[in-house]
C-alpha angles and dihedrals in degrees: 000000000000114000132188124205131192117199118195115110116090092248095046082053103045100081084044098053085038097050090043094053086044080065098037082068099048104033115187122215115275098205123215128321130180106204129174159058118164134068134201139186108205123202102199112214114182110210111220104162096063110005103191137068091228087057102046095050097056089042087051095047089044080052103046116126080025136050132284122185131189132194114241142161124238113219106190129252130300131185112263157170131107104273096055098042089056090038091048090047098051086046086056092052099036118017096126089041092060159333121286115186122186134203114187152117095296092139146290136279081347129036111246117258098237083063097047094049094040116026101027098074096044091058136070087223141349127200122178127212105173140013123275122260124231127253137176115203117203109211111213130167091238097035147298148283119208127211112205138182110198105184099112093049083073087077096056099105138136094235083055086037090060094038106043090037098032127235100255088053105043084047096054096054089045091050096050084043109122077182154352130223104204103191128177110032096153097060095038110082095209103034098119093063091033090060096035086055087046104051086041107059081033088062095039094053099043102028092210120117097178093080117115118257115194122198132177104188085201113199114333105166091109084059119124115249099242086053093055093054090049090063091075091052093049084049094058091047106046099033102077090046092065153025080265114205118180117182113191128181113237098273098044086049089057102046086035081062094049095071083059098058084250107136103196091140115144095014111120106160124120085238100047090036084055091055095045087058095048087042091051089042090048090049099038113035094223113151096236134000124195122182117186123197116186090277106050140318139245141215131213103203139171088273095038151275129329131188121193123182118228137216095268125208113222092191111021131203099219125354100179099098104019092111098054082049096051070052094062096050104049089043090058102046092047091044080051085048088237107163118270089259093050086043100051096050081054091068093035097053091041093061097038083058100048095049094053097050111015098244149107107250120235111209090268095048083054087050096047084044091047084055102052094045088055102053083047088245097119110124139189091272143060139190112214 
């Protein structure tokens, strides 16, 4: 019989937070993994007057048909995207459990420095097949608001994938994959066929259709339209062929439910966000389905739906990439086989972290963080 938790209270968390740092102490291999396919170059803007997104909108609409302006820091480029954030993150927290192997748009002919400085250390091997795309990322108190420009997306393809990277190549990490990891779909033009290509070779090549197939949709409201109904038509494809996971933040659950007919828009709540999950799994078939909102996140399953609060940051350092990092660490505690609740603090606990300190946790950093959290001496900051 289905059952749904909701874990919030400090009693309800403490066996969570216990059982993850019990793993924490005695992590398992996490095999090899090929995850991609995306590649970003962020240009990171802070936002200081004003400081918050509730206060910009309304100063540009009183501007509008004038001029506004707003004080704000520059604080240099990163490397970014989807796909190498979460890459980067799961390096931080297993490179020594495993091999991550990453295909993506890190530069041609030559992969981009930023990557070479910053993700190339986190990962077993990198291998570039279009250029990265451009983003701005405007830093606020309260969220952000991303400036993309998508052109050279338009070059992620599998066609370029096979022939930048080379067949024989490309095949035999597929075939060695104990899992793949498929992120941005939503800023990536030809990412339905891409990931349909890639899961099917994967599958063709293993025959096994038990392996864990990871997807993070990203936002997709910019979509067209013709490529939004198209989603429900990869799932059924690809689903069957795979332990299939898909982890969503709270807006993209609920327009992600809307293909479906599914209308959960505006319902926040642990209890409404549960039964969206359980709603997109029953409609989808896909194996799991987590949605995270700022607060915590939940997980439709095979037994049923649980929800587990996280250590939420009022003010956060940096929210551009804390979803990628919530990624990582579910991905890691599924890919552990750590139960949906332990899992989900994970990811929880791996982007709480990031957004306090700007960078990616190791599994010391998660057990220092889980004790703080538990003495109720966890602050807004954190020193890496």
């Amino acid at each position: 019989m289905s059952q749904s938790e909701i874990l919030s209270t400090e009693s309800d968390l403490l066996k969570v937070q216990q059982d993850l740092k019990s793993h924490l102490d005695k992590p398992s291999n996490i095999g090899r993994g090929v995850l991609g396919f995306d590649g970003f170059i962020d240009s990171m803007i802070r936002f200081k007057n004003p400081e918050s997104m509730s206060d910009f909108g309304p100063a540009v609409e009183k501007a509008a048909g004038i001029a506004t302006s707003a004080v704000v820091e520059h604080q240099g480029q990163r490397m970014g995207g989807n796909g190498p954030l979460l890459a980067s993150a799961l390096g931080s927290l297993g490179k020594d459990l495993g091999e991550v192997h990453y295909f993506g748009a890190l530069g041609l002919p030559e992969i981009h420095p930023l990557y070479l400085e910053d993700f190339q250390p986190k990962v077993t091997t990198m291998s570039s097949f279009a250029n990265p795309s451009r983003s701005d990322c405007l830093e606020f108190t309260d969220g952000k608001i991303m400036l993309s420009d998508f052109k050279p997306g338009e070059a992620i393809t599998w066609e370029n994938l096979l022939k930048e990277i080379g067949e024989e190549k490309v095949s035999s990490f597929l075939r060695q994959a104990d899992f793949m990891a498929a992120l941005n779909w939503g800023k990536v033009p030809y990412a339905t066929d891409l990931w349909i290509q890639s899961v099917k070779k994967w599958t063709s090549l293993t025959g096994d259709h038990d392996r864990l197939f990871f997807m993070d949709l990203a936002e997709f409201s910019t979509s067209p339209d013709e490529d939004k109904k198209r989603l429900p038509q990869m799932i059924n494809e690809v689903a069957p062929l795979t332990r299939s996971v898909l982890s969503l933040n709270l807006k993209e659950g609920w327009q992600f439910a809307a293909l479906y007919g599914l209308d959960y828009f505006d319902q926040k709540e642990p209890e409404a966000v549960s039964a969206c999950a359980k709603a997109i799994r029953d409609a989808s078939g896909l194996d799991r389905v987590i949605i995270h909102p700022n607060q915590g996140a939940s997980m439709a399953h095979s037994e049923g739906e649980v929800w587990v609060q996280g250590p939420h940051c009022s003010d956060p350092l940096i929210s551009t990439g804390a979803g990628d990092h919530f990624g990582a660490g579910i991905l890691f505690g599924l890919l552990q086989g750590l139960n949906p609740a332990t899992s989900l603090l994970l990811g929880n606990a791996t982007s709480g972290y990031y957004v306090r300190s700007g960078q990616s946790p190791s599994p010391n950093n998660l057990r220092h963080l889980l004790e703080l959290w538990e003495s109720k001496t966890l602050g807004e900051r954190l020193s890496h």
